[in-house]
Backbone bond lengths (Angstrom), bond angles and torsions (degrees), N, CA, C in turn:
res aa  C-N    CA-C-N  psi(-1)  N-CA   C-N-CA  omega(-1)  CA-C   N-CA-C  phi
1 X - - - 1.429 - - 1.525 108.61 -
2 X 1.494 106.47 134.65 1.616 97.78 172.49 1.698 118.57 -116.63
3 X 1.241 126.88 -170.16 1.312 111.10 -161.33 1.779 98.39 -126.73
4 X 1.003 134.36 136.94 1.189 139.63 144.06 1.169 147.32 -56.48
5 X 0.952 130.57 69.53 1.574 142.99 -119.94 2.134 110.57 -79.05
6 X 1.697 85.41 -39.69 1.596 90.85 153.65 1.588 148.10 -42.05
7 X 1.130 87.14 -61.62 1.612 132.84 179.18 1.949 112.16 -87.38
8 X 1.443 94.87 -27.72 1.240 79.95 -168.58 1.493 139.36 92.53
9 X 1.351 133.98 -27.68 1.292 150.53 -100.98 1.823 94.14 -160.72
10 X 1.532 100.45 133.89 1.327 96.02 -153.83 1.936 83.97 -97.52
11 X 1.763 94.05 148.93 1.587 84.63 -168.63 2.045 86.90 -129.26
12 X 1.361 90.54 146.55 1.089 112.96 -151.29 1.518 92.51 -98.69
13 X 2.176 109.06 140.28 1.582 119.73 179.37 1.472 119.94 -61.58
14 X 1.323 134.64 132.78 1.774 103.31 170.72 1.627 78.75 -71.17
15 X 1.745 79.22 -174.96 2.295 87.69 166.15 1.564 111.95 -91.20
16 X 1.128 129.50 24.21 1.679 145.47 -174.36 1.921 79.76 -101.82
17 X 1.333 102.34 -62.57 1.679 94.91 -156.43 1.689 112.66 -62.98
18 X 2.054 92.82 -41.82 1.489 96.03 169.48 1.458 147.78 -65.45
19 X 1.454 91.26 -9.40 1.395 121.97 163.58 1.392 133.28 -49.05
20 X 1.729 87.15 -84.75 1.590 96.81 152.03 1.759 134.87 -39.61
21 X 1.004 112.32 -28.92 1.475 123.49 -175.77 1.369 101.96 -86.79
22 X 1.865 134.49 -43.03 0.997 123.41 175.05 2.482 109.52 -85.90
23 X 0.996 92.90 20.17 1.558 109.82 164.45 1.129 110.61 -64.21
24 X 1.057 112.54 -56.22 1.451 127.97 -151.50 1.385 115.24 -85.59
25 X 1.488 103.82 -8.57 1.669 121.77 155.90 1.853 128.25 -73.01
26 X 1.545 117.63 104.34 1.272 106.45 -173.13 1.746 120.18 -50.38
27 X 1.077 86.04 -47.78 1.647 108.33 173.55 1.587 116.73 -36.82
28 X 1.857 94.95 -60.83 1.483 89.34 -178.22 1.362 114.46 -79.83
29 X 1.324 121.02 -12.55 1.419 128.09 178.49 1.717 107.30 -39.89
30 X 1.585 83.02 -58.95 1.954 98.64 -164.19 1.717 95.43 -81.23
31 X 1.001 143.00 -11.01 1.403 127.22 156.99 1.472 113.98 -77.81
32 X 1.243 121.91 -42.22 1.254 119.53 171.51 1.581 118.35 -45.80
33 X 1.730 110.48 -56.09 0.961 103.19 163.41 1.393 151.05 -59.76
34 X 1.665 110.07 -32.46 1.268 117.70 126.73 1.678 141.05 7.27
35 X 0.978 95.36 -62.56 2.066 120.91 -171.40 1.569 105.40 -118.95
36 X 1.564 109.27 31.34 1.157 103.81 161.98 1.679 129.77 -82.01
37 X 1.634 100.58 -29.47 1.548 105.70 173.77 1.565 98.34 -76.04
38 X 1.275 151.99 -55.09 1.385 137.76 161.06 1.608 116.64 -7.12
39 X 1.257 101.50 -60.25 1.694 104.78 -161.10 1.711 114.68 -84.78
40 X 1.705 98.56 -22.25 1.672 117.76 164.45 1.659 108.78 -45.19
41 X 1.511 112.42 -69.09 1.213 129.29 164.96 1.203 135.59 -25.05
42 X 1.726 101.36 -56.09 1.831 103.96 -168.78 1.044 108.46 -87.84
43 X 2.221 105.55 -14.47 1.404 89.99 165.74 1.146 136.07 -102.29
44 X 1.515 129.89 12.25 1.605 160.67 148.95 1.971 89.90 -62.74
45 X 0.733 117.38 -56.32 1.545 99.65 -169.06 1.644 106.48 -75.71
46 X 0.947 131.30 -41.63 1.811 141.98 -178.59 1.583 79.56 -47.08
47 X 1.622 116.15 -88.81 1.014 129.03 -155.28 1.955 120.12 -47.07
48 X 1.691 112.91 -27.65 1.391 125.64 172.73 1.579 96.66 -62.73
49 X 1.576 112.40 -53.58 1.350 102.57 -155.24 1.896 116.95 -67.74
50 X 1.381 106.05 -27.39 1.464 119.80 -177.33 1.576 102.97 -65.95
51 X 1.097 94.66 -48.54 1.898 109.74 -166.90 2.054 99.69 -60.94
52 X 1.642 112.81 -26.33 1.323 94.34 176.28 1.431 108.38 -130.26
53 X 1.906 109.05 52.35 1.415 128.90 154.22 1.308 109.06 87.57
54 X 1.503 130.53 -18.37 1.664 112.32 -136.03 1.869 91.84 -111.79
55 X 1.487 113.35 158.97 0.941 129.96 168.67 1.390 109.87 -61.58
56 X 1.501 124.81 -176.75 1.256 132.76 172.86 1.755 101.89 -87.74
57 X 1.028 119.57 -46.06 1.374 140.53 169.18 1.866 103.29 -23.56
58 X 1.576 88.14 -64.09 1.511 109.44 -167.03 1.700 114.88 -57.05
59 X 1.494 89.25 -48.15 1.485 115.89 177.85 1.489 103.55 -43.39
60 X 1.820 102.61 -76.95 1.226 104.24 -175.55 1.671 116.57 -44.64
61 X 1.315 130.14 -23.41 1.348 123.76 -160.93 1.466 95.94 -85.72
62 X 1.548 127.48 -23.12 1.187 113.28 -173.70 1.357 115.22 -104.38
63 X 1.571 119.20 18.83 0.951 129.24 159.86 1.530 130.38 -105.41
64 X 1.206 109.45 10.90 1.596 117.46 -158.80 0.960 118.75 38.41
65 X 1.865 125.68 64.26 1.315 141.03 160.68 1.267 105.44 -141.90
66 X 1.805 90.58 -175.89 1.563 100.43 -177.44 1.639 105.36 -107.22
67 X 1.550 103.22 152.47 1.437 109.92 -173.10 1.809 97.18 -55.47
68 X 1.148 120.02 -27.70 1.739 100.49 -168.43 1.358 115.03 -69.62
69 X 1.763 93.67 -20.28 2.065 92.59 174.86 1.517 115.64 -66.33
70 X 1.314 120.72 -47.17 1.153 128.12 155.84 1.956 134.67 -32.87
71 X 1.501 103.84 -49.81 0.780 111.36 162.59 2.147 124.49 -70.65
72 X 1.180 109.04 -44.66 1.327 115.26 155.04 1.250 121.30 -29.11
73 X 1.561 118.02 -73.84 1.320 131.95 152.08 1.543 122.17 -29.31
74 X 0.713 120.72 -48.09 1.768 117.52 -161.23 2.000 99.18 -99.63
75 X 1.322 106.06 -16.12 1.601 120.48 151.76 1.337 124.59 -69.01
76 X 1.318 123.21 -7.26 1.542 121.86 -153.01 1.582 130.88 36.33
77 X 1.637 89.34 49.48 2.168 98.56 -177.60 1.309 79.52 -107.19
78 X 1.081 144.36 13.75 1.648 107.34 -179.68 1.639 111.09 -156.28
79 X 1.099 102.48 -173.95 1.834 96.52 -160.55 1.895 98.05 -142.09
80 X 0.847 99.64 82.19 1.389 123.48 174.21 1.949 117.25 -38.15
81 X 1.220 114.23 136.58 1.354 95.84 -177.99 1.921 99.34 -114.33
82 X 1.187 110.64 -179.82 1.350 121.56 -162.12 1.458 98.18 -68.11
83 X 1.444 115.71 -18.41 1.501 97.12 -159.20 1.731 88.82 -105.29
84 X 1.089 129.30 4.58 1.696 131.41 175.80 1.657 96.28 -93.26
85 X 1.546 108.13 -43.75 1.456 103.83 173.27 1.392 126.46 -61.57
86 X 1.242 100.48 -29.37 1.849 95.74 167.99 1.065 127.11 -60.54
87 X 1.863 106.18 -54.55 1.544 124.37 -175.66 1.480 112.28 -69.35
88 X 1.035 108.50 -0.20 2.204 124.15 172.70 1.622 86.82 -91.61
89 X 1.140 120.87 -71.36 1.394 115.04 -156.29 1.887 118.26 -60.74
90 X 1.489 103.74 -30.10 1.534 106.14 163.08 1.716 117.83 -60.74
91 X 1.253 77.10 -61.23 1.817 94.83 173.95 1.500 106.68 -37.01
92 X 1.133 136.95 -47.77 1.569 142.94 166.74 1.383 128.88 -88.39
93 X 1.723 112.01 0.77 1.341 119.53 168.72 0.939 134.52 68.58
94 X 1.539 91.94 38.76 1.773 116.67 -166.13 1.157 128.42 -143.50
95 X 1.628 126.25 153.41 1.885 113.80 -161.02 1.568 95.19 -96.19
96 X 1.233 92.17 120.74 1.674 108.49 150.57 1.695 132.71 -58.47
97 X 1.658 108.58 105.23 1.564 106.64 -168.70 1.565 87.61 -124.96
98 X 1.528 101.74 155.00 0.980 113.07 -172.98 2.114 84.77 -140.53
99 X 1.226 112.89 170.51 1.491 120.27 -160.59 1.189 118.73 179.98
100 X 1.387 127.85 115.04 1.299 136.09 -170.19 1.558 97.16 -108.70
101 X 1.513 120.39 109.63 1.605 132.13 -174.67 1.587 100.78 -104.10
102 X 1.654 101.56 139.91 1.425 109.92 -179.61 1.964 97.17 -70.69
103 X 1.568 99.07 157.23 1.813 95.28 179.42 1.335 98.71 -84.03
């Protein structure tokens, strides 16, 4: 948080600004990069589930789970296995690919 020295008034980072500032860290660079297939994911799944209307609620019901797994998931708390990834991808009416790309 930084301070406004005018005003007084503590003015708050977006995560664009806080971003940039933690950039400039080698460290976090290579962890960031790190957790890039993580964040590919939760945001391919966020984005499937909006695109075909349904709540997380909904989701979970048509997956035989609970909305908090869902929500976990689409938070990046949790680590999904192939066979939750399938039953997500039916549940949303969609083919599951997975892809190993040369660097």
């Amino acid at each position: 948080m930084r301070t406004d020295s005018k005003i007084n008034r503590k003015k708050f980072y977006t995560w664009e600004e806080h971003k940039k500032e933690l950039m400039k860290d080698p460290g976090f660079i290579r962890a960031y990069q790190l957790l890039q297939p993580e964040f590919l994911i939760t945001r391919k799944i966020i984005e499937a589930r909006i695109k075909n209307g349904v709540t997380q609620n909904q989701l979970a019901k048509k997956m035989g789970t609970k909305q908090s797994a869902i929500s976990r998931l689409e938070s990046g708390n949790a680590n999904p296995s192939l066979n939750f990834l399938k039953k997500l991808a039916e549940a949303l009416d969609s083919r599951l690919e997975i892809r190993l790309l040369p660097r």
